[in-house]
N, C-alpha and C positions, 0 to 999 in steps of 0.2 A: 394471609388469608382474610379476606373482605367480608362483612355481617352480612350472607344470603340470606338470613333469615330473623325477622325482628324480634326480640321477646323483651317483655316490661324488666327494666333495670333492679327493680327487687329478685327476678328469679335470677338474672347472671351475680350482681352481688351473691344471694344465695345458695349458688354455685360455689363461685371463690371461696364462701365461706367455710363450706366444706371440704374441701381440695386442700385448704388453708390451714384449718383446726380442726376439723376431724380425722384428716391421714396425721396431723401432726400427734395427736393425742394418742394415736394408734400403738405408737412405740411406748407409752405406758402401761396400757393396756396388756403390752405383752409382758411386760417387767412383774406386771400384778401377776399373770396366770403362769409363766415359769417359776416361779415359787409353790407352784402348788400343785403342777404339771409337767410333767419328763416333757424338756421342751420341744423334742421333734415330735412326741404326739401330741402337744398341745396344738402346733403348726397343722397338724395334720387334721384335726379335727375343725380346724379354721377354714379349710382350702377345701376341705370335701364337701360341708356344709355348701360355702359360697357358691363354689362350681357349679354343684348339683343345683342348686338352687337358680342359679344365673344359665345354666345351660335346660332345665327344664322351660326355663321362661321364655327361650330361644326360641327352643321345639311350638310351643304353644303361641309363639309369634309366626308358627309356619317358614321360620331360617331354614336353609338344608344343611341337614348333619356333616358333619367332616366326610369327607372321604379317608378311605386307606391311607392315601399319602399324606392326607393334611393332618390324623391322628398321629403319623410320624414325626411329624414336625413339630406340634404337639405335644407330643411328650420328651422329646428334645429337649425344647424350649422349659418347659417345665419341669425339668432335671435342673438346668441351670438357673432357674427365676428361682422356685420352689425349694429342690431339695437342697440347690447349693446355696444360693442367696440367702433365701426365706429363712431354709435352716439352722446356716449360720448365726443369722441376726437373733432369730429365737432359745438358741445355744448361749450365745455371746452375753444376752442380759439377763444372764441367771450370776456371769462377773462382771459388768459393765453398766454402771447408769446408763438410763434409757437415754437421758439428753444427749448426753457422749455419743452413744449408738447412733443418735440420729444425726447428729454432726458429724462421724466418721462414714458413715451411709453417705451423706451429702456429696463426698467426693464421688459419686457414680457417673456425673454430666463430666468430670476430668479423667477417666477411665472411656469412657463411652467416645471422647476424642478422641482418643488415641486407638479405640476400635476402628475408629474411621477412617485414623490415617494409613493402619496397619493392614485391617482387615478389607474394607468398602473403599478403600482410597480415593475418597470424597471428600476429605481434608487434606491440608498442609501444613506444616509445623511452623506458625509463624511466629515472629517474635513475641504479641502479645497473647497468644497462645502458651508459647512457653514461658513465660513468665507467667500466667493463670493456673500452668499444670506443678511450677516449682510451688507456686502458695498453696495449693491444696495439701504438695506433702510436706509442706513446712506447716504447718494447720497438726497434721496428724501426730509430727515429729513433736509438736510442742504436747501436745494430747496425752502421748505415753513417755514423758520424758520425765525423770527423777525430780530433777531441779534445773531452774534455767537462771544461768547467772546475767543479770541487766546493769552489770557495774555500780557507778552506785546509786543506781535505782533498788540496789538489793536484789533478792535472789526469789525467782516463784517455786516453790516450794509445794508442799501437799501431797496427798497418795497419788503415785501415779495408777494410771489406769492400766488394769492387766492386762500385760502384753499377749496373751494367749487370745484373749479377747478380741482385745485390736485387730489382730493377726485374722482372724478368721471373720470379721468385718471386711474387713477389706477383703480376702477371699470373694467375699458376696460381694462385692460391690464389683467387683472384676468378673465373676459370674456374669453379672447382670449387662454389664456394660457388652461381653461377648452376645448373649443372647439377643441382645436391642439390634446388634448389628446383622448376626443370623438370620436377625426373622423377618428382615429386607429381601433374601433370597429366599426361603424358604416356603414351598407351599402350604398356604394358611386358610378359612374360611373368608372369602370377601367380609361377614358380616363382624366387625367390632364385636358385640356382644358372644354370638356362639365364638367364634376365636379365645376370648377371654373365657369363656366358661369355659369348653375342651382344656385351656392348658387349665385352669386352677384345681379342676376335678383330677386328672391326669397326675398333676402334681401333689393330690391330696393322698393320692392312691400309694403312688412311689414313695409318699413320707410315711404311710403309715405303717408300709414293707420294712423301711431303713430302720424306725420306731422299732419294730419287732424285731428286727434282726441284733438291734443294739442291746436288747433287754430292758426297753423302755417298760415292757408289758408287766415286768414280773412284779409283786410284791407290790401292785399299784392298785388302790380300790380309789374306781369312781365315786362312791358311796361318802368316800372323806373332805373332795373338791369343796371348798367353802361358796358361798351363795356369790361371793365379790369377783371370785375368778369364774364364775359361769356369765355373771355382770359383763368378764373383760372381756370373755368368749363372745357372747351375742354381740356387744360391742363389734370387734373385729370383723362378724361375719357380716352383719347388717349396715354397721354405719361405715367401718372402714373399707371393707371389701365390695356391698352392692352400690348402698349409696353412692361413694366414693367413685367409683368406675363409671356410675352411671353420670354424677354431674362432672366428671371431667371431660367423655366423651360429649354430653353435650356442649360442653366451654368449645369443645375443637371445631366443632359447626359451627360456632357462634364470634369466636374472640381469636387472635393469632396464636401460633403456636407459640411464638416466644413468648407473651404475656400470659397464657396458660403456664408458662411452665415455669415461672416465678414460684409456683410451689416448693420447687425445690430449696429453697432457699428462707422459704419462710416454715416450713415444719421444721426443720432443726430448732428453728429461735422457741417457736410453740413448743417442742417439745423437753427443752431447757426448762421455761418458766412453770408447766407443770411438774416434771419431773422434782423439782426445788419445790413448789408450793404444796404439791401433794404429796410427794416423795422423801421428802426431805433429801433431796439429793445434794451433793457437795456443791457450790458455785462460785469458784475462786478465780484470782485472779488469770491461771492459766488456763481456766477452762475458754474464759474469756476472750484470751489472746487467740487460743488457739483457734476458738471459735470466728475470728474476727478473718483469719488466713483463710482457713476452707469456706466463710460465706464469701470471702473478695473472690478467690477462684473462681465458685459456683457461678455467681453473680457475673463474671467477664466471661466464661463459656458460653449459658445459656444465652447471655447476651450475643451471640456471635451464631451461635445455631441458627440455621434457619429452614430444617425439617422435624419435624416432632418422633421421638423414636416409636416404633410400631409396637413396642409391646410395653412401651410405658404404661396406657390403660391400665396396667397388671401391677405398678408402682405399689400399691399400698393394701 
C-alpha cells in the first residue's frame, strides 16, 4: 500500500507508538483488573463501554447503521473475537502472567495461516511456512513445559505455566484466527469504524450474558473494585480499545500492511518488560527461549503476509 496521503512524521511515529506500547500494556492492565473482577465481566464491561462509545461516534459521523444481515455477521464475529478470544485471554490471566499471555497470544498470525490455507485457500504450505508454524509451537511447547534438558548447558527449570491457561489461550488465538478469515466473506458495514463498534458492543452484550450465566454476578459488590482496577478499566476502554483502533486504522491509509503489523510482534516484548517491572513477574531463562521461538515465527509469517486481516482493527 503506497502513502496516498502525507501527514508529519511525528503523528505516524505517534501512531506506532501506540499500536506498539499502549495495545502492549494492555495485557497488564487486564492482569491488574481480574484480580479484582470475575473476569468475563470485567471483559464485558470493556467492550460495551468501547463499542457503545465507538459505535455512538459512528452514528454522529452520519455512517449507516448495520443492516439485519451485517448485525448477523456481527455478532458472529464477535462470539469468536469477544466472547471466545477476549474471554479466554481475560480468564487465563487471573493463572497466567500477562507477558506469557501475550507471547502465547502472538501465535495468532500462525493460526491465522493456516485459516488461510484451510479455510480461504489463499495460502500454501510452503517450506518456509512450515518451518514458521513448527517455531511458534515449539515457542509454546517450551512456554508450558516442566524442565527442558540442554545437556550440558544444564536444565531450564522454573514454574511451569498453567496448562489450563495455556490451553484456553490458545483457544482464543484459534478463535481469532477463524474469525479474521470469516470476516473476508461475511457481510460487514463498508465503514472500519461502525464495523468495529457493532462487533465490540455485540460482543460486550453476549459477555455480559455468559458473566451472568456463569455466576459471575453473585456475591460481587462494585462498591469494593479498588480505584487501580478502575485506572485498568479506563485504560483498556480509552487508550487500548479507542485510541488503539483509531491509530492503527489510520497507519493502514498511511503505511503498508506489513509494516503495520509489526505490532505483533513488538507487544509480546512490551508486555514482558512491564509485566517484570511492574508486575513483578517471573523472567527466566525459558521464558526467554521460548519467547525467542514464537517472536522468529511471528516475525517470518507477518513477514510473508501480504493482506492485512479484516477484523484485526479489533486486535486489542
Amino acid at each position: 500500500m503506497e502513502n496516498t496521503h502525507y501527514a508529519p512524521r511525528w503523528k505516524t511515529l505517534l501512531a506506532f507508538g501506540i499500536i506498539y506500547f499502549v495495545w502492549g500494556a494492555t495485557f497488564f492492565a487486564i492482569r491488574v483488573g481480574v484480580r479484582e473482577v470475575p473476569p468475563l465481566l470485567f471483559c464485558a464491561m470493556r467492550f460495551v463501554a468501547a463499542g457503545l462509545l465507538v459505535y455512538l461516534w459512528a452514528i454522529a459521523q452520519k455512517e449507516k447503521p448495520p443492516s439485519m444481515r451485517q448485525w448477523l455477521s456481527a455478532f458472529l464475529l464477535a462470539f469468536l473475537i469477544f466472547v471466545v478470544d477476549y474471554g479466554f485471554l481475560f480468564w487465563a490471566e487471573q493463572r497466567v502472567p500477562s507477558g506469557i499471555a501475550a507471547m502465547i497470544m502472538a501465535t495468532i498470525p500462525a493460526f491465522m495461516a493456516l485459516s488461510e490455507i484451510i479455510i480461504l485457500r489463499t495460502q500454501r504450505l510452503t517450506p518456509r511456512l512450515s518451518v514458521a508454524l513448527l517455531a511458534g509451537i515449539a515457542g509454546v511447547a517450551v512456554l508450558v513445559s516442566h524442565s527442558i534438558d540442554l545437556g550440558k548447558l544444564g536444565k531450564l527449570g522454573g514454574a511451569p505455566i498453567d496448562t489450563a491457561g495455556a490451553a484456553g489461550l490458545i483457544i482464543g488465538a484459534i478463535s481469532w484466527s477463524i474469525a479474521s478469515a470469516l470476516a473476508r466473506k461475511l457481510p460487514l458495514p463498508s465503514s472500519k469504524v461502525m464495523s468495529s463498534g457493532a462487533q465490540m458492543l455485540a460482543g460486550g452484550v453476549m459477555l455480559l450474558a455468559v458473566s451472568a450465566a456463569r455466576g459471575e454476578w453473585r456475591g460481587f459488590d462494585l462498591r469494593a473494585v479498588s480505584g487501580t482496577a478502575w485506572i485498568a478499566l479506563v485504560y483498556l476502554v480509552f487508550a487500548g480499545s479507542i485510541a488503539g483502533f483509531t491509530a492503527y486504522v489510520w497507519l493502514l491509509h498511511r503505511e503498508s500492511p506489513t509494516k503495520v503489523g509489526t505490532y505483533a510482534y513488538v507487544n509480546p516484548v512490551v508486555a514482558v518488560i512491564i509485566g517484570y517491572f511492574l508486575g513483578g513477574e517471573p523472567l527466566g531463562a525459558r521464558t526467554l527461549l521460548g519467547g525467542i521461538f514464537v517472536l522468529a515465527s511471528v516475525v517470518t509469517i507477518t513477514s510473508m503476509r501480504t493482506r492485512t486481516p479484516a477484523v484485526a482493527e479489533d486486535a486489542e
